[in-house]
N, C-alpha and C positions, 0 to 999 in steps of 0.2 A: 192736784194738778198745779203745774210748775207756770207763771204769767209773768210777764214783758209788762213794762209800761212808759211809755213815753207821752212826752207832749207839743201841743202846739198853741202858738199864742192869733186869737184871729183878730186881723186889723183892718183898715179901713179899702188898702189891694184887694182883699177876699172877701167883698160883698157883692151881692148881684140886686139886680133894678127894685128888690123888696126891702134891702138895707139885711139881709140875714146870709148868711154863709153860702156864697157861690156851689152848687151840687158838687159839678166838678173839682177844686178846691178839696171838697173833704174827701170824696173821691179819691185824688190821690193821697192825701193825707193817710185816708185809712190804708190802702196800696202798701204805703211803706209802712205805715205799723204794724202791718201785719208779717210784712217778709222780717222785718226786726224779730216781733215775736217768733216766726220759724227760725233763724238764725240765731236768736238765742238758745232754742232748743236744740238743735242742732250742733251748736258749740263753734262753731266756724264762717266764715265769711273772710272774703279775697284769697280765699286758699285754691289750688288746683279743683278741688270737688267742693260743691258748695250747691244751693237750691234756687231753684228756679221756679217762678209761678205757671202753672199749669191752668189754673181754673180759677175764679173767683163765681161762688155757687151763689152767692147771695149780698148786698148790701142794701140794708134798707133805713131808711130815712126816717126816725119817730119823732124827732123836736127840731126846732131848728133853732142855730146859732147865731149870735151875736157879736159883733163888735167889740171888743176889748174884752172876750170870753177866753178862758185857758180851757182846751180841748184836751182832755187825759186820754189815752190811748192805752185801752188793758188788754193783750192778746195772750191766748192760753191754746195749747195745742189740746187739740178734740180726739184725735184717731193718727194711728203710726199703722202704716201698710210697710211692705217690705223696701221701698223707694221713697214712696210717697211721706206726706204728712201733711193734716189738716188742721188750721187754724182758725179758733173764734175770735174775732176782734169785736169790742164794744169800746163807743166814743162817748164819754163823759164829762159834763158841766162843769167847770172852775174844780170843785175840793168837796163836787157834792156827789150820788151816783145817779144823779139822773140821766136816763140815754137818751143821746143825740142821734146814733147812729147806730147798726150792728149790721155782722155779717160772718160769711168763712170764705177762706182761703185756700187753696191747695197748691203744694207744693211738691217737685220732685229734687232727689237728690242725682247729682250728674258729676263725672271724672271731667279729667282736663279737655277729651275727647267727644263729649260731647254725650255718654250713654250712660244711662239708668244704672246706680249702684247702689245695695244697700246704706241706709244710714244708721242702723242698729238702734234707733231710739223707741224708746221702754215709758209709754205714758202710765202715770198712776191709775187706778179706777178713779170713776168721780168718788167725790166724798161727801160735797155738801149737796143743798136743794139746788144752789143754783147752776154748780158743777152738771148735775143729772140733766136739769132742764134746756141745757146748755146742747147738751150730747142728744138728748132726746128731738132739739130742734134738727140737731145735724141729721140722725136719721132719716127724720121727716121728708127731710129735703132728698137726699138720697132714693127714697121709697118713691121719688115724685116721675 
């Protein structure tokens, strides 16, 4: 499976009354790392046909962040429907893999006009443990 990664740097603007990462704050953080990671996979952005978020199925909060912490952002697409496409996002400690945050995302693919078009993208099967466990969670949720 094909993964995005970007980052964010958190500062002393992005603390809330505990001194750790404002919810909202990673919230949108994760928001846009995740439409990156769809848009990388997808190939496109600012064109006539491009994605738009449909859903956000899950983010959940496992550690919290710190002050002068580098937040790594790794988004890997889960599942391709004929429009659609669903994306894992996991928020990562400095340079380590410890998670901060995870979740998925859904996206549709849309023309200049506003309507559902294919986007012909082609995910790999999982390959590794964490890849499965990853897609295994998606089902989860889905089944729910």
């Amino acid at each position: 499976m094909k993964s995005y990664e970007t980052s964010r740097l958190v500062t002393g603007q992005d603390m809330n009354h505990h001194d750790t990462l404002f919810a909202a704050r990673m919230a949108e953080w994760f928001t846009e790392a995740t439409f990156l990671g769809a848009s990388n996979l997808y190939g496109k952005y600012g064109e006539t046909d491009h994605l738009v978020a449909v859903e956000t199925h899950s983010m959940k909060f496992l550690r919290p962040s710190f002050n002068g912490d580098m937040i790594r952002f790794v988004s890997t697409g889960v599942k391709a429907g004929k429009t659609s496409l669903t994306v894992y996002t996991k928020a990562l400690r400095n340079n380590t893999e410890i998670k901060l945050a995870e979740g998925f995302s859904t996206f549709v693919c849309i023309d200049g006009n506003k309507k559902k078009i294919p986007h012909n993208i082609v995910l790999d099967e999982p390959i590794t443990e964490e890849e499965r466990e990853i897609l295994e969670k998606f089902n989860k949720l889905q089944a729910k």
